[in-house]
N, C-alpha and C positions, 0 to 999 in steps of 0.2 A: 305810325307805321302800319302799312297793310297787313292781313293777317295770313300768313301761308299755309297752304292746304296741302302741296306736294300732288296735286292731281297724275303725276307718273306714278307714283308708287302706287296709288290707289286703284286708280286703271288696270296696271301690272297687277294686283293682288284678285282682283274682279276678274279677269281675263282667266286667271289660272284656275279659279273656283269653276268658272264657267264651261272652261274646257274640261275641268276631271266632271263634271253632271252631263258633258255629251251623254244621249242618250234615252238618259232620265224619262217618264211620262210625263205629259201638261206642261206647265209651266215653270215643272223641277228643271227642268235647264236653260231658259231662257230670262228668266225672271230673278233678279239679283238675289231679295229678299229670300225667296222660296228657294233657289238654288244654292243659296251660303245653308240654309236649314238641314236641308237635304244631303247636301255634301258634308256636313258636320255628324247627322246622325248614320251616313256613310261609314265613316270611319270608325266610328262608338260600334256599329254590326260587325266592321272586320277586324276589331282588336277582340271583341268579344268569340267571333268566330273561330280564330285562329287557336284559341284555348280548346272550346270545342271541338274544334274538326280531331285535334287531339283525344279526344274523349270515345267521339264516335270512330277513329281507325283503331283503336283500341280493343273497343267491341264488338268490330266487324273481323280480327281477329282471330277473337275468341268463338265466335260463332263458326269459324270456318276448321277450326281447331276441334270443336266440341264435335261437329260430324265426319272429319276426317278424325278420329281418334272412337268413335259411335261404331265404322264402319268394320274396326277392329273389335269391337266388343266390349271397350271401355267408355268411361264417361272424362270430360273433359279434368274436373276435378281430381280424378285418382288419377290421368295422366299425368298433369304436373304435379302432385303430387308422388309421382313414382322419379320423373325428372326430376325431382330435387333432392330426392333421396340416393338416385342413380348418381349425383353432381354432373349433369349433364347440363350446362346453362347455354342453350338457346333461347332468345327473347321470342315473345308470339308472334313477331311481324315474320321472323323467318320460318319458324313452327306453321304456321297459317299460308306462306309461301310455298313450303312443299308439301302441303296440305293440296294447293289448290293443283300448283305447276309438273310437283314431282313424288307421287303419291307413293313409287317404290321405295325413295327414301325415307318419307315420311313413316312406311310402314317397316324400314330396318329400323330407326328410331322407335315406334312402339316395340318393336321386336325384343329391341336390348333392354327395356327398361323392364319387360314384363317379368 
């Protein structure tokens, strides 16, 4: 008995790889070997980034927080620091929000906690 390969399925799986490295430089999208590599270590970058990007809006928070809270004469640590003593619990994404968008608020907020 002959030996089956299933050349659909395989096609079908080739085609898909091929199509998500649209793009790629050189031979990262044309070329099967180099384009299954590519596309695998593709996705190892955006499972790893996705933790990341977590880390750095986090940061980018805090930094927007520490000079909209600088501008009032305090530093970013004794502001949350006084927020948490105040029990005012706003997270930094929205702290840092009216930091950027709505700075009168953000300055009744230092206001009350001072």
């Amino acid at each position: 008995m002959p030996r089956s390969v299933n050349s659909v399925a395989s096609r079908a799986r080739r085609k898909k790889v091929l199509k998500a490295t649209k793009g790629y430089f050189g031979r990262g999208k044309n070329v099967w070997t180099v384009a299954k590599n590519k596309y695998e270590k593709g996705l190892q970058y955006a499972y790893r980034d996705r933790k990341a990007k977590k880390r750095e809006f986090r940061a980018l928070w805090i930094q927007r927080i520490n000079a909209g809270a600088r501008e009032h004469g305090i530093s970013y640590s004794q502001l949350m620091g006084m927020l948490k003593k105040a029990e005012i619990e706003l997270n930094r994404k929205v702290l840092a929000d009216l930091a950027m968008n709505h700075p009168e608020a953000f300055k009744a907020v230092v206001e009350k906690v001072k």
